[in-house]
N, C-alpha and C positions, 0 to 999 in steps of 0.2 A: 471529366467531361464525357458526354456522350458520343461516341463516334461513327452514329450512324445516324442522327436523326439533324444534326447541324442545330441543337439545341445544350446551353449550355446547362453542365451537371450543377442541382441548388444547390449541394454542399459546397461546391467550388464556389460559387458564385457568393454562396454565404458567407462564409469562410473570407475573400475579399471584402463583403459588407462590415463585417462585423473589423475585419483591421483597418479602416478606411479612416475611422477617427483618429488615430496613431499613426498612419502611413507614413506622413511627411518627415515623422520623427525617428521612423527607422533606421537602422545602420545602416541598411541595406541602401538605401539612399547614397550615402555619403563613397560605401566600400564598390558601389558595381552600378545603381542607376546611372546617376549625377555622372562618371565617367562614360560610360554607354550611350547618353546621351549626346555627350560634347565630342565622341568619336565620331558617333552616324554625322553628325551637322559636319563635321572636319573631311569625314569622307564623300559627302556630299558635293560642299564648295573646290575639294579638290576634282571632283570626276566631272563637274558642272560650272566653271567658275565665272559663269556668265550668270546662273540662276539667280532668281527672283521669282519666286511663287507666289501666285498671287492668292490660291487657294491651299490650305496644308492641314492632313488629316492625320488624327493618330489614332490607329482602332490596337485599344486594349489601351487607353490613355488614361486610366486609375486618377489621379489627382489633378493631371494635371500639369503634372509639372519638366517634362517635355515640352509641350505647346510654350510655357513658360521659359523657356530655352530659346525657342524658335521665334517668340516675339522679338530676343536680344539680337538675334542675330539678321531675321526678316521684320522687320517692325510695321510693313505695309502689308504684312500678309493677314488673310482673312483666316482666322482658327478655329477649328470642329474637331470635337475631342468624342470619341464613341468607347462604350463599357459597359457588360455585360452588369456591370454589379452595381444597383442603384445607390449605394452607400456611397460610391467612389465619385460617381460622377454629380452627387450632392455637396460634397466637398470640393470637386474640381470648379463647379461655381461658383462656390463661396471664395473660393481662390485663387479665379481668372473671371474679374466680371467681364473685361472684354471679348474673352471666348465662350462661344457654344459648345454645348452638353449632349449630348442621346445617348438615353438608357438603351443601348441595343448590342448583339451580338454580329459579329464579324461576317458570320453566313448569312445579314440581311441586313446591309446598309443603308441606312435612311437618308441617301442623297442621289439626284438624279446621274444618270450618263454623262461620262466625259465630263465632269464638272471639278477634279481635283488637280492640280498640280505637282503635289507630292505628298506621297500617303506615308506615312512612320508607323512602324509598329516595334515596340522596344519590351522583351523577356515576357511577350507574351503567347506570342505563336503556339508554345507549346500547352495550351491552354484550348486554344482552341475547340472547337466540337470534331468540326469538317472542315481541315487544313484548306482541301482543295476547293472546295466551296469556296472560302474566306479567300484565299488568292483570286479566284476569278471574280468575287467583288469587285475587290482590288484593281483589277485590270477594268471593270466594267466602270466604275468612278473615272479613274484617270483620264484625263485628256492626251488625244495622241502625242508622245516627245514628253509625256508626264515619267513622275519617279518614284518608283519605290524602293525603300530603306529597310529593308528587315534586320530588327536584329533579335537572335536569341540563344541560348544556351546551349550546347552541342557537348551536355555531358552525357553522354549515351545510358550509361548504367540507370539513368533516370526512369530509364523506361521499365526498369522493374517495378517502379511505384506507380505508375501509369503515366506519367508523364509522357506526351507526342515530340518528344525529340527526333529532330532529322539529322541526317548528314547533310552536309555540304550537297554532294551530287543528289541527295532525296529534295532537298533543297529547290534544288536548278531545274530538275524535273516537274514539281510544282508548278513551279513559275513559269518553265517557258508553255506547260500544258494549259497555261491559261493568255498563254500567248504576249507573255513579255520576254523581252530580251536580257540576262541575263549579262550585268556588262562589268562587275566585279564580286570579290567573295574573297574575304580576306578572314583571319583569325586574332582572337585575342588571347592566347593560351594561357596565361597568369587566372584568368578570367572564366574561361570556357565558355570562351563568348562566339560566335560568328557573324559575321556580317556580309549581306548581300545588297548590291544596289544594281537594281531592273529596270527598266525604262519600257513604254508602250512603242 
């Protein structure tokens, strides 16, 4: 990724196009998504146990198959799925007709103000172009008392291959510089996972 212009790098972006037809079928799925997924919704209905979103976003939503998650769990919510990588989110049609698709990156969401209820982003973060860009999206979609769920990988030595991995507190700085409230941050250590959940 490029980390200065909020434009995501084509080999990355490719690189996802080209496994997009396979995706579903990876391990990866079964060993780290599929449970990362069913934690953020656990850790959601626990810190929120009232929610009911009636709008719900996943920017880096690859196939799809999150938002497929969050139908089982919100069945009244309205779902928009954002991806850098047109491969991905040609697939996530063909495999959510009732959700919406945009080929876009994170640093320019294609939805207006205050119109989200809860935004997901699941082992992508680190992907990003401009982290911080893409969080103040984030905060600019959300409707005030909205939520954000971030999760992604927190193995640091990543960052020798270029990977934008944060810490926890690089994390929280982020977010609240974009003026969300930081209001948990927990770990999956088996995993190398992190999870934050932010509220506007």
């Amino acid at each position: 990724m490029d980390t200065n212009h909020g434009s995501p790098n084509d080999s990355d972006v490719g690189r996802f196009g080209r496994w997009a037809p396979t995706y579903e079928r990876s391990t990866m799925q079964r060993w780290l998504f599929g449970p990362v997924h069913a934690r953020m919704l656990d850790l959601l209905t626990a810190s929120g146990p009232s929610m009911s979103p009636g709008r719900v976003v996943d920017v880096g939503c690859g196939t799809g198959r999150l938002l497929r998650t969050v139908a089982e769990r919100w069945p009244q919510a309205e779902l928009i799925g954002v991806d850098a990588a047109a491969g991905m989110v040609a697939q996530a049609r063909r495999l959510n007709p009732k959700a919406r698709f945009e080929n876009a990156v994170a640093e320019s969401l294609p939805l207006p103000d205050a119109s989200a209820d809860l935004v997901l982003s699941s082992i992508s973060f680190h992907h990003w172009a401009d982290q911080a860009k893409g969080v103040l999206e984030v905060g600019r979609i959300l409707r005030p008392g909205g939520w954000f769920c971030l999760a992604d990988h927190e193995f640091l030595l990543g960052r020798l291959w270029g990977d934008k991995v944060r810490s926890r507190s690089e994390v929280r700085a982020l977010l609240t510089g974009a003026g969300l409230q930081v209001k948990r941050q927990v770990g999956w250590g088996p995993k190398f996972v992190q999870f934050t959940l932010a509220q506007k």
